[in-house]
C-alpha positions in Angstrom: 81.4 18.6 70.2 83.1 17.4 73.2 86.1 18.0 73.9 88.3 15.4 76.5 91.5 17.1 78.7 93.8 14.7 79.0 97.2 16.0 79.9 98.3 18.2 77.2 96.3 16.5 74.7 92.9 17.1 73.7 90.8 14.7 72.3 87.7 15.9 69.9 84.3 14.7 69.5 82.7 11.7 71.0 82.8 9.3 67.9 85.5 6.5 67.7 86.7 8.8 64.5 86.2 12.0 66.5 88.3 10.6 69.0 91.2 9.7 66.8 92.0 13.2 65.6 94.0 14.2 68.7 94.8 18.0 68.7 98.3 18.3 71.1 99.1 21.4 73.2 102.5 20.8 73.5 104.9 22.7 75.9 108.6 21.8 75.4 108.9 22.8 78.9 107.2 19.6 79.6 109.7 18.0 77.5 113.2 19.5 78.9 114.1 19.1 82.7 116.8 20.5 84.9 118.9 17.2 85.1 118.9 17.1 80.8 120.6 20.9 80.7 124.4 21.2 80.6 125.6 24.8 81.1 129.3 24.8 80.2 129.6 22.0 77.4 133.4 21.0 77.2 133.6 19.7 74.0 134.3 21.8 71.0 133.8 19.3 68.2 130.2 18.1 66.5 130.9 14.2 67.3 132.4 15.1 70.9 129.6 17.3 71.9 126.5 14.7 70.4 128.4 12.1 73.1 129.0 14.7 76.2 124.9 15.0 75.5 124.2 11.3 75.1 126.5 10.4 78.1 124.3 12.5 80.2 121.2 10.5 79.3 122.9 7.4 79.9 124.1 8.8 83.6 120.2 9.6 83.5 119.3 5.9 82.9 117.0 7.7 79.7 119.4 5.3 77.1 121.3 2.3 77.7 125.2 2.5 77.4 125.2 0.6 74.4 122.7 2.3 72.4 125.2 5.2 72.7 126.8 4.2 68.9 123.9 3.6 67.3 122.2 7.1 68.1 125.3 9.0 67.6 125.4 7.4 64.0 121.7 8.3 63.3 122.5 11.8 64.7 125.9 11.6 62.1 123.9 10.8 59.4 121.0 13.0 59.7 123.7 15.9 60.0 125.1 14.7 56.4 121.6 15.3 54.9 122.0 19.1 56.1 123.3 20.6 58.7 121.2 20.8 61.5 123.5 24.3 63.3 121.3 27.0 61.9 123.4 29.9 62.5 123.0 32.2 65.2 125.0 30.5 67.7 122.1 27.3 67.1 121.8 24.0 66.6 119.5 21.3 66.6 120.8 17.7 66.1 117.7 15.5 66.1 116.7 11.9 64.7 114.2 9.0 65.5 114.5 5.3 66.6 113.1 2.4 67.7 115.4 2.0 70.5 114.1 5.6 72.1 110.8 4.9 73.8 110.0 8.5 74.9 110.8 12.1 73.3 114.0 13.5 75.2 115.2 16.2 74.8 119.1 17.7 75.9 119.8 21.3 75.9 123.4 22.3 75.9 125.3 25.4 76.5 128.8 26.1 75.3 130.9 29.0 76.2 133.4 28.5 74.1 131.7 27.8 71.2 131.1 24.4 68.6 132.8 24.1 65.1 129.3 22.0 64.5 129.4 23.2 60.7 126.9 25.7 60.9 125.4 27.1 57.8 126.7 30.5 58.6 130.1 29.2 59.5 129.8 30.5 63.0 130.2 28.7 66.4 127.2 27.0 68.1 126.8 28.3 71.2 122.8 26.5 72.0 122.4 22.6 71.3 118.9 21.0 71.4 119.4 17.7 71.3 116.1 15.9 70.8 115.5 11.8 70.2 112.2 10.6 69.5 110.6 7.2 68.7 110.5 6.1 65.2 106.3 6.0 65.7 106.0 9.3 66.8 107.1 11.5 64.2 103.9 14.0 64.8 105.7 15.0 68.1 109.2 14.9 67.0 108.1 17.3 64.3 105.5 19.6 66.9 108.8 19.9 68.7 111.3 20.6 66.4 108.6 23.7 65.2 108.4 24.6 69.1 112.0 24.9 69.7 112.4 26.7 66.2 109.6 29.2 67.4 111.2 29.7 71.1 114.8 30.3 69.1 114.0 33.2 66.6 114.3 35.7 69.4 118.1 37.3 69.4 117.2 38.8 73.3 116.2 35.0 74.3 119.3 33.8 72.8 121.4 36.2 74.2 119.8 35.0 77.8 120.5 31.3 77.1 123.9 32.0 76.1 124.5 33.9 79.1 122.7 31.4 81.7 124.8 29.7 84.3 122.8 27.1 85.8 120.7 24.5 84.2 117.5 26.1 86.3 118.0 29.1 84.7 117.7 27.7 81.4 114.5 25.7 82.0 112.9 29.3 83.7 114.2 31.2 80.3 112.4 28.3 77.9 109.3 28.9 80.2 109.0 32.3 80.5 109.8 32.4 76.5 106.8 30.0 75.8 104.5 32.0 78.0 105.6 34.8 76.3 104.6 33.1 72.8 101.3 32.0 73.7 101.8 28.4 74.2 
């Protein structure tokens, strides 16, 4: 078998069917970047806090000013399937679109704390934000499990929580993934 490196996907076999079964080694670090971290969140409110996020990647030039509405609906209405705050301090609003040509992903920090409706009735504290195409729900689903995985450790929350600079943040998910094998 032969096996193809192509960024962080590898492709096995040599066949035209071989080649189709593409096997990802996904890093969220190569997903979140310094300028798509906000340390010190200033909204307190679910709605307020998915548009601080989404303002950011329009600043970014990641989503265009009026796609802003349309996401934070999507988000909205994922959110009334389930909530996606999963206690601990946590939450991950996600959704997928047409109008998102890329995964992004936006990691917030609050120190005040989110009444995001959080299973366990606590504050969120930790926001991943993450917006995917509507095609590519293999990767929007390999990265919710990766951020899931990074999250379950109460010492690396605790970090996050704490962090004061978006660099920090990224070098914390980094050193966390390392630490996981991945």
């Amino acid at each position: 078998m032969v096996e193809h490196h192509v960024a962080n996907v590898v492709v096995v076999g040599s066949s035209p069917i071989a080649r189709s079964r593409i096997i990802f080694r996904m890093k969220l670090s190569d997903y979140i970047f310094e300028k798509q971290i906000v340390v010190g969140l200033k909204s307190k409110k679910k709605k307020e806090v998915l548009a601080e996020l989404l303002s950011l990647l329009i600043r970014l030039k990641k989503i265009s000013p009026r796609s802003k509405e349309k996401i934070i609906s999507a988000l909205l209405a994922r959110e009334r399937l389930g909530s996606t705050a999963l206690g601990q301090g946590i939450a991950i609003p996600h959704t997928r679109l047409e109008i998102v040509k890329k995964p992004l992903i936006v990691v917030g920090i609050s120190k005040q704390g989110i009444d995001f409706d959080s299973l366990d009735g606590e504050p969120v504290f930790i926001i991943f934000l993450i917006l995917s195409p509507k095609n590519l729900e293999g990767v929007h689903l390999k990265i919710l499990a990766g951020i899931s995985k990074i999250l379950r450790d109460k010492y690396f929350l605790n970090r996050l929580k704490e962090a004061s600079k978006p660099k920090q943040v990224k070098e914390l998910i980094k050193v966390q993934e390392k630490s996981l094998g991945r």
